[in-house]
N, C-alpha and C positions, 0 to 999 in steps of 0.2 A: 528601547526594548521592542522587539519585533512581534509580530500578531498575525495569524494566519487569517489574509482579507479576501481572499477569490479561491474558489472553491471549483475542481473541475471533475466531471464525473467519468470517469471511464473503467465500463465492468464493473458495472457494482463499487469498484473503490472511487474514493474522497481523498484527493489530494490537494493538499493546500500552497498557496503562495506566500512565501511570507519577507516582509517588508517592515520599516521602521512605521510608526506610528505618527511620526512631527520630524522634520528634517530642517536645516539651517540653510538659508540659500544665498549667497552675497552676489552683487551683480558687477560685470568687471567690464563693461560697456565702454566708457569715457575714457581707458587706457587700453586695455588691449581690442576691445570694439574699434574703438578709431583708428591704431595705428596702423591698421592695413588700410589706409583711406588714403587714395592718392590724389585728395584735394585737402586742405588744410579746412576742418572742423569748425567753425567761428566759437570764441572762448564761451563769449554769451548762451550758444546753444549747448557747448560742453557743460556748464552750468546747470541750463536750465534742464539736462537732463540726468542729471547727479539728482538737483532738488526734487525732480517726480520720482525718481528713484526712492530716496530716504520717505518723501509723503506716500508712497507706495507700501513700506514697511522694512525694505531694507535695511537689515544694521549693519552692512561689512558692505562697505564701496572701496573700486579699485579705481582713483584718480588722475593717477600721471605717474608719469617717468623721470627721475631728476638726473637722469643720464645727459651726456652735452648733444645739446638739441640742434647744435651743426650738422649730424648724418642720420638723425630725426627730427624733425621740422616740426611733425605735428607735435609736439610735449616742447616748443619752447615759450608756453605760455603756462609751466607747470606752477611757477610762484604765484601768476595773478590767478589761477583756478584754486589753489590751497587756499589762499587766501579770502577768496570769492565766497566759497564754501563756507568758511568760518563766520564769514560777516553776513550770509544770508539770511534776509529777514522771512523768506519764505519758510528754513529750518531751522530757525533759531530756538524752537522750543521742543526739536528733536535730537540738535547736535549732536549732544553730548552723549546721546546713546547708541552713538554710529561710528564706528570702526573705521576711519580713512586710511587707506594703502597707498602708497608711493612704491614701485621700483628701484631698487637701487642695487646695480646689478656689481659695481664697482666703489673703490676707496673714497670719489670724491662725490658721487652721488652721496654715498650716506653719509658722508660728514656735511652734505650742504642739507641733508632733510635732519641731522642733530643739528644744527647751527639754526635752522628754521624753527625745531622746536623749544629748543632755550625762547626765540623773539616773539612765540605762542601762538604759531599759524602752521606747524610745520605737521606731519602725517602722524598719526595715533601708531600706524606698523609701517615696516620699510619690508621689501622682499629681495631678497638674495635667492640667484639657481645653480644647480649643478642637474649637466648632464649626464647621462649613463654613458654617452656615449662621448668617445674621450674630442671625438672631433666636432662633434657639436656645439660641447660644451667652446672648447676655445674660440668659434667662428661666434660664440654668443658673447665671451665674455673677454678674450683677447688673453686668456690663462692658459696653462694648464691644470689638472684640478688637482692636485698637490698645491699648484699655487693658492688656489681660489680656497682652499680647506684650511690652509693657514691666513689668507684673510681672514674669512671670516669665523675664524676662530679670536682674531684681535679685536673685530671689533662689532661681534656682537655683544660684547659687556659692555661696550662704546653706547650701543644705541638703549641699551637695558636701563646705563644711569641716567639719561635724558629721559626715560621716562618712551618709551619706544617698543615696541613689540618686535618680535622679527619672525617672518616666516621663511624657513628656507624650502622651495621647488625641487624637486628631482620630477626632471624632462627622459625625454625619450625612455620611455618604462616599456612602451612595445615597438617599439623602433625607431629607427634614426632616416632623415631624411638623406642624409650624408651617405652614412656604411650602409644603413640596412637593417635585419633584424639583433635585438639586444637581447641581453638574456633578463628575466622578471626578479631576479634573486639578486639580481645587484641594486639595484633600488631598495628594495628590503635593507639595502645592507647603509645605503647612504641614508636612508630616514631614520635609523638609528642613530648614524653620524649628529645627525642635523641636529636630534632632540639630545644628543648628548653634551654638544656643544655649545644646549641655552637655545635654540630655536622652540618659539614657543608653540608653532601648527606648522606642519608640512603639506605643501600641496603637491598632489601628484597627476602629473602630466602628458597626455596624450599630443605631443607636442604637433603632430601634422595627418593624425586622423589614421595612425595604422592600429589601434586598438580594436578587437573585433568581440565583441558581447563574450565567446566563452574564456578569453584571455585576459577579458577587464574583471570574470565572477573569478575567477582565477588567482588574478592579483591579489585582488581585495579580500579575497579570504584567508590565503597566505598573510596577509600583511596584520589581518585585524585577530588571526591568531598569534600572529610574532607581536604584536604591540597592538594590545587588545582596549583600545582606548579612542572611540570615533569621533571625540570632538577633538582632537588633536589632526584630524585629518583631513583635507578637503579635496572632492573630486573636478577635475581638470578634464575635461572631455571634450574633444575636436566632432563637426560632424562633416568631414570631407567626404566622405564617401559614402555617406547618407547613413551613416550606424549611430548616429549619436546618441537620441532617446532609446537604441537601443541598448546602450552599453550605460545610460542609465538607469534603465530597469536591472540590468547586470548588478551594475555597482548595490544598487538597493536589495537586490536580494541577499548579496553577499553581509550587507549590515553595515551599509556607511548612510551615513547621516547628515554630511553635510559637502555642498555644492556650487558652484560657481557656473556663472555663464553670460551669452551678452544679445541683449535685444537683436532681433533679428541674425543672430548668432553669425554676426559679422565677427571681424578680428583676425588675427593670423600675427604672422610676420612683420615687421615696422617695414610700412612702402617704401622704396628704393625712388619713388616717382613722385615729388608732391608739386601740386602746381606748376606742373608743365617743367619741374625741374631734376633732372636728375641727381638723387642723395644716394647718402652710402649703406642708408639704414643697416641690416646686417648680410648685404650683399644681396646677388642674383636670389631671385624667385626659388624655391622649392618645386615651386608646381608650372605647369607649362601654361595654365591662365589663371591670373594672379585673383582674379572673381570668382574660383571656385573654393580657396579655401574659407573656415568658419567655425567659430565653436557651437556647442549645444546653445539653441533659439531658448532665452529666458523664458519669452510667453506661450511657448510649445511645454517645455519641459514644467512651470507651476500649472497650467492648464490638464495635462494629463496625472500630475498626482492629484489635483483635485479628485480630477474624476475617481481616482484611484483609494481615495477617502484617507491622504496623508496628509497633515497639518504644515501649512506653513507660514501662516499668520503674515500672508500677504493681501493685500489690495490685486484680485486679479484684474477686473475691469480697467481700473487704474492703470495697472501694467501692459495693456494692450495697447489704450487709448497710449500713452508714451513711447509703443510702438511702432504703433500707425506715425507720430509724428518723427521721430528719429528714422520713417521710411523717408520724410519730405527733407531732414534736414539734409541726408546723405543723396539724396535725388535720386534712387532706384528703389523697385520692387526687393524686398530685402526675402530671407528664408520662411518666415513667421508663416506655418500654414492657419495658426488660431487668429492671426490679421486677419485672413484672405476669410476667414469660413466661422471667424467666432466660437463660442463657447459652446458646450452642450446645454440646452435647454432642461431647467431644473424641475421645471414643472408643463404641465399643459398648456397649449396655446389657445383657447377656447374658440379658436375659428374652426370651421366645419369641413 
């Protein structure tokens, strides 16, 4: 439920801001965070920053890709990280309250993360995408999306009776890096698809940062009038072009509630470049320097609803400090401005 929290005064009138009260946030770091990383991740640090993730408070982690890890390199150690995960002693007395995601964008990725979960190690949800836009979608998934809607129309009962969650993506909601711009009412119309066909949360997708704050309050309010239900939904926000916190503040006025993003709001595209090797990941670049794409910064976006006085029953300190060190794993200065400049001070500093 939403609560008017900032108040601005102009001419005598009181107008208010209004936003959710407690929002849901999962962090999607470890798979889509790493996959634009054109050095291969070490499993151990993928690990270890899944586990300060979860000791952080996160319940919804995005872990791997089970897609074949030939023309993406960095996910072909998604078995020992699933596995990793499960047998950690660090999480051991969180697990079981924590949501793991797998990708699985095709027939045999999801039949190897059912086959994983029958042997007890295998993803709690799998995610299937579709794009809006029709050439996207096939450069992503090797379909076309007639094709892809009768997959996974087979075998989402598939992953349902293993005991498996499914969320289905609708990508390029404000444009395509391909064609260009999309129109917003065809999404609408595929997230209806998704939940009709047993998808149990849809995420929707800013796939390359052309979403601009009045076109995301736009979306979102169209969509949470057409299927008026927020915890079915999660926001997917790029910050290419530096709009990202704002098109979360967008999102949140409009009335959604629940959010994804990744430390130092790394991520993008699966690199085409791993260790000094050229793969196929899902072809040439989007962008003309393959360092400037990113999604919305974890420790920027829980840092400003703090401030903002929105619940989200994280560990923020914690989430920084995991920052700072996922800056050392990846070896650069990453986006994080709440790294570089900390929190806001809660109280006085009693120096003079």
């Amino acid at each position: 439920m939403n609560k008017p929290v900032v108040k601005v005064f102009n001419s005598g009138k009181v107008k208010s801001m209004n936003y959710p009260e407690k929002v849901t946030i999962g962090d999607i770091t470890v798979r889509d965070g790493f996959q634009h990383e054109e050095k291969f991740i070490p499993t151990e640090a993928k690990l270890w920053v899944a586990e300060q993730l979860i000791l952080s408070g996160f319940k919804h982690i995005e872990l791997t890709n089970l897609g074949n890890p030939k023309g993406m390199p960095q996910f072909r150690d998604a078995d020992a990280l699933l596995k990793g995960i499960r047998k950690s002693k660090a999480v051991a007395h969180l697990i079981d309250g924590v949501s793991i995601t797998a990708v699985t964008i095709r027939e045999k990725a999801i039949e190897r993360a059912i086959e994983a979960r029958k042997e007890g190690w295998g993803p709690d949800r799998i995610l299937l995408m579709v794009s809006t836009s029709e050439s996207h979608h096939r450069k992503n998934s090797g379909l076309s999306l007639d094709e892809y809607w009768k997959m996974a129309e087979k075998y989402i009962p598939l992953a349902h009776d293993a005991g498996i969650k499914v969320n289905g993506t609708v990508s390029t909601i404000w444009g395509c890096p391909i064609e260009g711009p999309t129109k917003m009412e065809k999404a609408i119309d595929f997230t209806k698809r998704w939940l009709d066909i047993g998808a149990n949360d849809v995420e929707h997708a800013d796939h390359d940062g052309s979403a601009s704050p009045d076109r995301v309050y736009r979306y979102f309010s169209m969509l949470l009038d057409s299927i008026p239900n927020p915890e079915k939904h999660i926001v997917h926000l790029h910050t290419t072009r530096g709009w990202g916190l704002a098109n979360v503040l967008a999102a949140l006025q409009a009335g959604m509630t629940n959010y994804e993003s990744t430390l130092g709001g790394i991520g993008g595209q699966p690199a085409n470049f791993v260790d000094g090797v050229p793969v196929a990941g899902t072809g040439s670049y989007y962008y003309k320097d393959p360092g400037i794409t990113g999604l919305v910064t974890t420790e920027d976006m829980v840092v400003m609803m703090d401030e903002m006085g929105i619940q989200t029953n994280l560990d923020i300190d914690r989430i920084l400090e995991t920052g700072a060190m996922t800056e050392r794993i990846v070896g650069r200065r990453l986006r994080s401005e709440s790294i570089k400049n900390g929190r806001i001070p809660k109280s006085l500093s009693g120096k003079a």
